[in-house]
matplotlib code that plots the C-alpha trace (Angstrom):
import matplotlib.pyplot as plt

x = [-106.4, -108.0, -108.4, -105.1, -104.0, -106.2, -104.3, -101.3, -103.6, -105.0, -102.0, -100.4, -103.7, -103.4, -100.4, -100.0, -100.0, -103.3, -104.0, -101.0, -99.4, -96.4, -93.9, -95.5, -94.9, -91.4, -90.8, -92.4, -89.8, -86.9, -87.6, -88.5, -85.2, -83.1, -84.3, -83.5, -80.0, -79.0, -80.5, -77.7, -75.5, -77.5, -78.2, -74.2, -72.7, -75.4, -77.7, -80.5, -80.7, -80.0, -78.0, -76.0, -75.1, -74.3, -72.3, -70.3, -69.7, -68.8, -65.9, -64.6, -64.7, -62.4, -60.4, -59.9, -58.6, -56.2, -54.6, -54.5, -53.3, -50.4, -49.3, -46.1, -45.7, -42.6, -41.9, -43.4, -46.3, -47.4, -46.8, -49.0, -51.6, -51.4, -51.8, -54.7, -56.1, -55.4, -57.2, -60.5, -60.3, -60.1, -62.7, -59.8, -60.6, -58.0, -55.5, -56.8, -56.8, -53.0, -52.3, -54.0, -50.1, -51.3, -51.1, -52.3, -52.5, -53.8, -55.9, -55.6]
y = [141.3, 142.9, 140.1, 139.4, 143.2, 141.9, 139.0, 140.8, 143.5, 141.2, 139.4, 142.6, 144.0, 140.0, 140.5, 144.9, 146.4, 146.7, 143.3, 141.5, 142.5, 144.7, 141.6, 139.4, 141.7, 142.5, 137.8, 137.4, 140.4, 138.9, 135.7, 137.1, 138.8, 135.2, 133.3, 135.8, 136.5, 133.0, 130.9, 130.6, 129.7, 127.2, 125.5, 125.5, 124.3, 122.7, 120.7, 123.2, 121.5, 124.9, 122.4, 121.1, 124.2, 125.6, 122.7, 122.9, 126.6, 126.5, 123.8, 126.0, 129.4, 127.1, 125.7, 129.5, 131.0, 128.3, 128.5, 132.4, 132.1, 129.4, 131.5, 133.3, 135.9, 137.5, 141.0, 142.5, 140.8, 141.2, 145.1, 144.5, 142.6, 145.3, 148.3, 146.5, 146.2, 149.7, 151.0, 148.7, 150.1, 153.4, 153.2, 155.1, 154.1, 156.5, 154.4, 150.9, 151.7, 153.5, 149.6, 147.3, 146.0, 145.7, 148.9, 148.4, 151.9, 153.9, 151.4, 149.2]
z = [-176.1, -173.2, -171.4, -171.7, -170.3, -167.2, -165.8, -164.6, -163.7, -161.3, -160.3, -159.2, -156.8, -155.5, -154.2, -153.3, -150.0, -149.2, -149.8, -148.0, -144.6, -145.1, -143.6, -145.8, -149.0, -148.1, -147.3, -150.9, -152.3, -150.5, -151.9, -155.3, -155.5, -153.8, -156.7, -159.6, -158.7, -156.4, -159.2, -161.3, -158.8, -157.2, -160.7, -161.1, -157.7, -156.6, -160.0, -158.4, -155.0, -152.6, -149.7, -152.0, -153.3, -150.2, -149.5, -152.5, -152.6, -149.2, -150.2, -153.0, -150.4, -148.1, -151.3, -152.4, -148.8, -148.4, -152.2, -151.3, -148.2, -149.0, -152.4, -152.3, -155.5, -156.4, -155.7, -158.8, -158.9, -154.8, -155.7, -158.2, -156.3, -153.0, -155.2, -157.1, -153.1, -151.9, -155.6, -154.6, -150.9, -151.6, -154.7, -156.6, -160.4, -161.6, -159.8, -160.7, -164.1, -163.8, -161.7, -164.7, -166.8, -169.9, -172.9, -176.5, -178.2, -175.0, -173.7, -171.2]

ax = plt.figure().add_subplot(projection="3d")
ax.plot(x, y, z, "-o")
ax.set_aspect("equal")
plt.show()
């Protein structure tokens, strides 16, 4: 059981501060942090291959802009969709929440 308290112990001094370059900590924390939270994305667009993912996600960016930009809403709803804007831009909750269409019992 101790032993096993020791491994990370040692993993951790491997890789602190006073045993890697600053720069060298902060590439390994960078690409720490890229593969935790870009994972998941790469695994879906892209079968874990990071180009292809790229590729494809930058496809479906392009795919999104040019449905958006080619929609036309009726009046109602583009209210709806610029006061949903102005909430987010100001950081107004009170508002969003006040925007959202749907009541059930108080809650929306």
């Amino acid at each position: 059981m101790q032993f096993k308290m020791l491994i990370p112990l040692a993993f951790s001094a491997s890789l602190s501060h006073a045993t890697l370059p600053d720069a060298s900590v902060q590439d390994w924390q960078l690409q720490q942090w890229q593969m935790r939270y870009w994972q998941p994305a790469v695994l879906l667009a892209g079968d874990g291959d990071p180009q292809v993912a790229i590729a494809n996600l930058n496809e479906m960016v392009d795919l999104q802009r040019v449905i958006t930009a080619n929609s036309q809403f009726d009046h109602q709803t583009q209210q709806f969709v610029d006061d949903l804007w102005l909430s987010f831009e100001s950081f107004d909750l009170k508002q969003f929440y006040g925007t959202l269409p749907d009541e059930v019992d108080g809650w929306r």
